[in-house]
C-alpha positions as CSV (number, residue, x, y, z in Angstrom):
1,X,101.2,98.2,101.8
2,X,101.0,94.3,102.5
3,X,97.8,92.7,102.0
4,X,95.7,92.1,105.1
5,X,93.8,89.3,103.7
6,X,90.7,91.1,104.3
7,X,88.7,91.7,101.0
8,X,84.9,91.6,99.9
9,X,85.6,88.0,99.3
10,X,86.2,86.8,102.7
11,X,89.4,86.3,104.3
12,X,92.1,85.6,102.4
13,X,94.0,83.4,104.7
14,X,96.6,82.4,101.5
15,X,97.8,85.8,101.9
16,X,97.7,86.3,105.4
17,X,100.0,83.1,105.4
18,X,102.3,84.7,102.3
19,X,102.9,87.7,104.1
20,X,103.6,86.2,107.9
21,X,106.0,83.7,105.9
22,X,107.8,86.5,103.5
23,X,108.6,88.2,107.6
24,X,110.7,84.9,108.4
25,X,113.1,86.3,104.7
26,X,112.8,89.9,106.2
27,X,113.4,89.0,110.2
28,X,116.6,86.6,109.3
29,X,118.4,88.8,107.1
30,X,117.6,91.7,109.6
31,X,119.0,89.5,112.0
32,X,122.3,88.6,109.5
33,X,122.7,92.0,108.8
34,X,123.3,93.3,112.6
35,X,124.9,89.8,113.8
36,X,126.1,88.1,110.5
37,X,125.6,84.5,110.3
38,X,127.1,82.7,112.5
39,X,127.9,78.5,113.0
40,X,126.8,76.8,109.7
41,X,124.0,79.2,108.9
42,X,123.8,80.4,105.3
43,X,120.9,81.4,102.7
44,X,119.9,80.5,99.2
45,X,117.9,83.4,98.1
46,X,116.5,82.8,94.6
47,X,114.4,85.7,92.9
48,X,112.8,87.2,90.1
49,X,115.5,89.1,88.3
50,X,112.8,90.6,85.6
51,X,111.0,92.1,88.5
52,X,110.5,95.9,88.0
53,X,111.9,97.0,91.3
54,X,115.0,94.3,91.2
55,X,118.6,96.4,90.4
56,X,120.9,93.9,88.8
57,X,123.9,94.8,87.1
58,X,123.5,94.7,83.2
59,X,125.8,91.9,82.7
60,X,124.4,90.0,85.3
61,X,120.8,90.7,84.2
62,X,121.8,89.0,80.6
63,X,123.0,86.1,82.3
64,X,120.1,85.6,84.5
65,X,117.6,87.2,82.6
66,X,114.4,85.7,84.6
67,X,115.8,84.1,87.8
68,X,118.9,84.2,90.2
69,X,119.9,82.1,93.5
70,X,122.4,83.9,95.3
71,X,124.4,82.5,98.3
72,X,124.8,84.4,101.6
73,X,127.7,83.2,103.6
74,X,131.2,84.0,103.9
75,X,131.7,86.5,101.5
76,X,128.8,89.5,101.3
77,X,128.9,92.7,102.2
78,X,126.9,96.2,102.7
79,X,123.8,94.0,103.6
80,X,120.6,96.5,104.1
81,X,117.1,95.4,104.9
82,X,113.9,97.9,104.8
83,X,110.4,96.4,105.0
84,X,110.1,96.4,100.8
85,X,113.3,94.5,100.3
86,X,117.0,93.8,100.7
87,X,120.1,95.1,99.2
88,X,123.4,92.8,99.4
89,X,127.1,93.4,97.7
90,X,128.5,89.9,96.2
91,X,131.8,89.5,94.4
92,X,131.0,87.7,90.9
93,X,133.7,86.8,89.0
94,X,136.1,88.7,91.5
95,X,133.9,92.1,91.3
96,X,131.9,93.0,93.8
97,X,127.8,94.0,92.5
98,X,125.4,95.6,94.5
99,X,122.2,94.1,94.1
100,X,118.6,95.1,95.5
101,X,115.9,92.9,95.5
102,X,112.1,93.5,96.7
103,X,110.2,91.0,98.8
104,X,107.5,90.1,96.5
105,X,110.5,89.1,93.7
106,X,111.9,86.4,95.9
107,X,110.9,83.0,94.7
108,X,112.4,80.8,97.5
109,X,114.0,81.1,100.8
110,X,116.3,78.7,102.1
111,X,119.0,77.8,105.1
112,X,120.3,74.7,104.6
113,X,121.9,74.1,108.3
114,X,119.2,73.3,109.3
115,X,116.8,72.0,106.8
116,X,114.4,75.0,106.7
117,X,113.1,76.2,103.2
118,X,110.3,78.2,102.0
119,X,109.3,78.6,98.4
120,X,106.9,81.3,96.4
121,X,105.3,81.2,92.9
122,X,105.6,84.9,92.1
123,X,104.6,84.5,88.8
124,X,101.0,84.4,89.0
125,X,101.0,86.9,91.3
126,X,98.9,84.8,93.8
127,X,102.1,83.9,95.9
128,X,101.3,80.5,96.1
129,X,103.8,78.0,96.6
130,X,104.6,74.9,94.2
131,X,106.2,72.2,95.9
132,X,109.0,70.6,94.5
133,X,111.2,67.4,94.0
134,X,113.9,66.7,97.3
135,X,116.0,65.4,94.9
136,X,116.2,68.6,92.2
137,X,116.7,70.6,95.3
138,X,119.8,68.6,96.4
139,X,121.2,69.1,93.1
140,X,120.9,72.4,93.2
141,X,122.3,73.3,96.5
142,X,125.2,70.9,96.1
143,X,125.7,72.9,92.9
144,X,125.6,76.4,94.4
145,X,127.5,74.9,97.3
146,X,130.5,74.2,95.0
147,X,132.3,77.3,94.7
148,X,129.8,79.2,93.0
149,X,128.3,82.7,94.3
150,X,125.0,83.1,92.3
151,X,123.5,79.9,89.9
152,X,120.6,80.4,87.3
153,X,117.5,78.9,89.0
154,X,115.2,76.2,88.0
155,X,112.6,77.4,90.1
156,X,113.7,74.6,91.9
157,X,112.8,74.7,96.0
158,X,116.5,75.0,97.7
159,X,116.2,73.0,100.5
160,X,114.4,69.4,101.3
161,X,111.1,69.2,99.9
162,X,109.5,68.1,103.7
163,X,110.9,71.3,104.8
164,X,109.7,73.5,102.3
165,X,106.2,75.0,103.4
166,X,104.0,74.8,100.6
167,X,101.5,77.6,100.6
168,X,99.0,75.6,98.4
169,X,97.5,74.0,101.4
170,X,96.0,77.3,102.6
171,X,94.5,78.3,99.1
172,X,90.7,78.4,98.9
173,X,89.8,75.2,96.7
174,X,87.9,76.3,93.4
175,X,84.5,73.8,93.4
């Protein structure tokens, strides 16, 4: 069950913000899964392949042992959203994986059509964001954009760094 952001502590707007931001990855894959994607639209999904509830095939898994950036766009199939998490078919290497990824493991969001990126730091489990360089995040789209149907992550955000919404400014500042 998502957290409300309402805890003994006050209100925890940080994760009030997380969760209404992690709906925009679940509301636009819902929506590419009953339309597909359509004009220039396509998505950079990077996430947390060491996640317990992420299914990657073994050899896949050894390749990307911590984090993966796959590449929605021409050429995916059997794509499934529930409100945990997604599951997608990709061919890698001319064979078609199923992968299933939860929610919490994604570590950044991104459609590059039109500029929009968001980008989580799952691994403090605070799902704040880090903001990140415009100019590593070129790099690696241009690289993913080259052929290539999943790339080993940096952590890198995927999209221009103006456009990525960094969840930092809505953290409680310790004094």
């Amino acid at each position: 069950m998502p957290d409300d952001g309402l805890k003994d502590d006050g209100l925890r707007y940080d994760r009030m913000v997380e969760e209404a931001l992690r709906s925009v990855v679940r509301r636009s894959l819902t929506y590419a899964a009953k339309h597909g994607l359509q004009d220039d639209h396509h998505f950079y999904i990077t996430f947390r392949t060491d996640d317990p509830g992420t299914q990657v095939p073994p050899r896949l898994r050894e390749r990307y042992p911590n984090e993966m950036t796959i590449v929605l766009q021409y050429q995916f199939w059997d794509l499934e959203v529930s409100e945990e998490g997604f599951s997608v078919a990709l061919s890698f290497g001319e064979v078609a994986e199923k992968l299933v990824v939860p929610f919490p493991a994604v570590v950044a969001f991104a459609d590059p059509s039109v500029q929009f990126g968001l980008q989580f730091d799952v691994a403090n489990g605070e799902g704040a964001a880090a903001p990140s360089s415009g100019e590593e995040a070129e790099a690696d789209l241009e690289s993913a954009a080259n052929g290539a149907s999943s790339s080993p992550s940096k952590g890198k955000a995927p999209a221009h760094s103006e456009n990525v919404v960094p969840l930092d400014t809505f953290r409680k500042k310790s004094t």
